[in-house]
Structures are given as structure tokens and as C-alpha cells.
N, C-alpha and C positions, 0 to 999 in steps of 0.2 A: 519729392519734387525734383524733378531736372529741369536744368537751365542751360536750352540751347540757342545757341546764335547763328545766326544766316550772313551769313559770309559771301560775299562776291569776289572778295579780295580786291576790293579798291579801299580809298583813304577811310571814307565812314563805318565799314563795318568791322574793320581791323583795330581802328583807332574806341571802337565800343569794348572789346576784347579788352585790347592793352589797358585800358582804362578802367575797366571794370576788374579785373585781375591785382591791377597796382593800388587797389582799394581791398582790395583783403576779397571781393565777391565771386561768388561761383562761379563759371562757366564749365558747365561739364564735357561739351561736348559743339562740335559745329557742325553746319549742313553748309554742305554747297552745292547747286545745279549748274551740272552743267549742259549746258545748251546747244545743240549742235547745226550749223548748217546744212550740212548733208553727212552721211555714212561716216565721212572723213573729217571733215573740217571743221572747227571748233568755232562758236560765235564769239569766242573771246579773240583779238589780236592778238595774231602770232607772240610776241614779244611778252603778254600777256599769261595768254596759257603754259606757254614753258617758265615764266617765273613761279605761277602759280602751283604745279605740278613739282619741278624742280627746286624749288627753294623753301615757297613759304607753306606750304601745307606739311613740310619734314621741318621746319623752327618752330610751327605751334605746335608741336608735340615734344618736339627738344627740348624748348626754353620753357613752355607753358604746361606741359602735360597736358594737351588739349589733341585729341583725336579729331579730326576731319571725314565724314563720311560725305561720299560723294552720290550724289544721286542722279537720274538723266531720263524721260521723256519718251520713248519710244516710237516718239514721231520725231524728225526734224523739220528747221526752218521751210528747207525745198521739200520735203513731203506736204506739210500744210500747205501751204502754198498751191501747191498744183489738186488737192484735196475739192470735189463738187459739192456743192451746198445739195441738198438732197429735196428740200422745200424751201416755201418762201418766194421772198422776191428774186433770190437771187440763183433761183432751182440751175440747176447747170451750168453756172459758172464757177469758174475755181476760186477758190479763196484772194488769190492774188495778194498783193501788199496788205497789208493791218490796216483799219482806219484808222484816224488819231486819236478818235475815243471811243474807250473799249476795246485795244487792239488785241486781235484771237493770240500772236506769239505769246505775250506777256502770261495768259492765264495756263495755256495749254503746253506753253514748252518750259515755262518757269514754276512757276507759283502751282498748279496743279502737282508735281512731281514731289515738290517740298513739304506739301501738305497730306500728300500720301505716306509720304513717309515715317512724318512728326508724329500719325496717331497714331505710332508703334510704341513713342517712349509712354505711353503713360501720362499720367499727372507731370506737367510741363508747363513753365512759361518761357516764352521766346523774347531772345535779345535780338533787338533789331540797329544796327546802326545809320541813326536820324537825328543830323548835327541840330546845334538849339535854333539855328537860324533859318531850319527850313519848317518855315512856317504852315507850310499847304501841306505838308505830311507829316507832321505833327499829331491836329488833334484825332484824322481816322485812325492813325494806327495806337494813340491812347485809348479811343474807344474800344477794341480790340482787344485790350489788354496786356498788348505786349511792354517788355522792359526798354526804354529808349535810355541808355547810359551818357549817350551826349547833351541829352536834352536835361538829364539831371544833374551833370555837371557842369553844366552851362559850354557844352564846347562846341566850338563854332564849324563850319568846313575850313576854313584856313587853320584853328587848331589843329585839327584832325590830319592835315599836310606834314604838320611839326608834331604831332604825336609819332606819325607812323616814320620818318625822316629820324627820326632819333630812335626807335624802334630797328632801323635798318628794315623797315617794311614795308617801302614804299615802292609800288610799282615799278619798274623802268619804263610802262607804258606813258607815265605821266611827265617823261622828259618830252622837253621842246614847250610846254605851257599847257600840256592837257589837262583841263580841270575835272573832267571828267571820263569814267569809264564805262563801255556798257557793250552791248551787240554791234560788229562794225557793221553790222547791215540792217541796224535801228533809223527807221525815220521819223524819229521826234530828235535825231544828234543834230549839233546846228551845223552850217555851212561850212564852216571851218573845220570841222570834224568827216565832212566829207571829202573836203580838197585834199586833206591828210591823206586818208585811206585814198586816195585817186592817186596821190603824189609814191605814197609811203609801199603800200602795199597793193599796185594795178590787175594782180592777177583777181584779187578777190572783186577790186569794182567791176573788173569785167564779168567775172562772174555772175553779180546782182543786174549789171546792167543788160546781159544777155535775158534775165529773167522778164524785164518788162516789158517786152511785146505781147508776154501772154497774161499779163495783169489785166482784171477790167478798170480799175482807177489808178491815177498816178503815185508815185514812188510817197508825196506829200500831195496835199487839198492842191494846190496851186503850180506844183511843178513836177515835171516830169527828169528820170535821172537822165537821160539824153537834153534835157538842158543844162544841168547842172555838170555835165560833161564836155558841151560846146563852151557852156563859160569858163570853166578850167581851162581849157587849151584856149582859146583864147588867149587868156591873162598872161601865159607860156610863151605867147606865139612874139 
């Protein structure tokens, strides 16, 4: 039996690792996907991806004896994206932005990759890091069968801050109050996570934001990123 962990490298799935290690339990080995924008660009933020590459994926193998394979998609974000429905209702239109539920990045650039790869180990159960207090993710992925080490330890998301903070493994992305991490050109991140990347890093908004004329729906249900752009500058002005 192999006991692999899925890894994003933000506070919960590290603090599953840490956690489960400092109890005496296996982790053989991690998966991480990485996600791509385009050809070049990584869906992780800048600050992000070089921590992740450069620091913590060379400490879990120092400290922990934990190997990191990396795995990736062979479409990215802007491939899909401009990618034609082929039937249906939506026969000829490009994929455009994700809708909010069910959205195509999460299965085809994530979660499809990791799963292709997982049934090479064999007889396997997966550690997933899902703090005790995220209740909505919870009980699907006990149905699953997967190992939830925070959930069994009872450790919270703000544990999980002070697990990895004393670990020395805590993002630098999560300076300034970020509570969370994810794709910067995820539209389910809240406002605040946008005005960040508008403020923090404008080459990439521009980027996303050049994308939406050729979307058939907006950026989220209700707003388009050219609003979310006039309100920024605004607040500036």
C-alpha cells in the first residue's frame, strides 16, 4: 500500500504532511499539478511558484524524505479556453471562462492529470489536506475514501497557518492577509484577491482581462472583469 498526498503547497496540504509525519504515519511520496496558463506561465503566483520549485519541494525531501513528482495537463488555461464546443448548445462557441459550477479548468487541467497518474502507483490511498472545519469538503471526499489527516486531528485552517509558520513552510504568497491560495485567474477568488492581482501583479490582469471580449459569459454570473477593473481604478483615483 502507498500513501500519496496531493499537494498544492498552500497551508492545508502541507500542514496534512507535517502532521501526519510527526505522528509516526507514512507518506510515501506527493503529487503535485501544475497548472499552466499558457506555454509560459504558471497559474500559481509568481512569488508562489518560485517558492514552490525553489525551496519547498528540495525541504520535503531534506527534512522529510518525501519525493514530489510533478505532473501537468497538456492543454493550458488559454488553450481551453479558446478550445470549440463541438455539439450541443454551445456548438461553436469557445469554451470561454468556467461556469461556477462544474467549472471545465478544475477537472481538465487539475484533477484529470493527478488521476492519471495516481493509477500507476498501485494499491494506494490518498492523503488529502481538508482542515476539520471545512465542512462542505468533508463528507464527499470521506466518501471517496481518501485519508483527511486534519480532519482526524481535529486541525483547523488557522491551525494549519501555525502548523506550517513553525514548519518554516509557509508560503510567502500568504503575506499581506492572504488566507487563501489557488489559480490567479480563478473566478470563484473573492474581490479582494482580485484587486491584489490588479494592484500586485497588472501584467497578468491585463492578460485575463484582454481574454474577455472573446468569452461568451462574464468573468463571474454577475460581473464582468472590465467592471471589476473600473472599480479598482476608481478606488485609486
Amino acid at each position: 500500500m502507498k500513501y500519496i498526498a496531493s499537494v498544492s503547497f498552500g497551508k492545508d496540504s502541507l500542514a496534512a504532511i507535517i502532521s501526519r509525519v510527526e505522528r509516526g504515519e507514512p507518506v510515501d511520496r506527493a503529487v503535485y499539478c501544475r497548472v499552466m496558463f499558457d506555454d509560459a506561465i504558471s497559474a500559481e503566483l509568481p512569488e508562489h511558484e518560485a517558492w514552490i520549485n525553489d525551496y519547498a519541494i528540495p525541504l520535503l525531501k531534506s527534512r522529510y524524505g518525501i519525493d514530489t513528482v510533478v505532473v501537468q495537463s497538456e492543454k493550458t488555461y488559454q488553450r481551453q479556453f479558446y478550445t470549440k464546443y463541438k455539439t450541443g448548445y454551445f456548438a461553436g462557441q469557445c469554451y470561454g471562462f468556467p461556469l461556477l459550477r462544474g467549472p471545465w479548468c478544475n477537472g481538465r487541467l487539475k484533477i484529470a492529470p493527478i488521476k492519471k497518474w495516481i493509477t500507476t502507483m498501485g494499491e494506494h490511498k490518498q492523503i488529502i489536506g481538508i482542515a476539520a472545519d471545512e465542512k462542505k469538503r468533508i463528507e464527499s471526499n470521506s466518501a471517496r475514501g481518501a485519508i483527511l489527516p486534519l480532519v482526524e486531528y481535529g486541525v483547523t485552517e488557522a491551525d494549519a497557518f501555525e502548523i506550517c509558520r513553525k514548519a518554516d513552510l509557509l508560503s510567502p504568497a500568504y503575506n499581506g492577509g492572504r488566507q487563501r491560495l489557488g489559480c490567479w485567474f480563478c473566478h470563484n477568488q473573492r474581490v479582494g484577491e482580485l484587486r491584489r492581482l490588479r494592484q500586485e501583479h497588472p501584467e497578468l490582469w491585463n492578460k485575463l482581462l484582454a481574454m474577455e471580449k472573446d468569452s461568451p459569459r462574464s468573468f463571474t454570473p454577475n460581473k464582468t472583469l472590465s467592471y471589476f477593473d473600473e472599480r479598482f481604478s476608481s478606488e485609486n483615483a
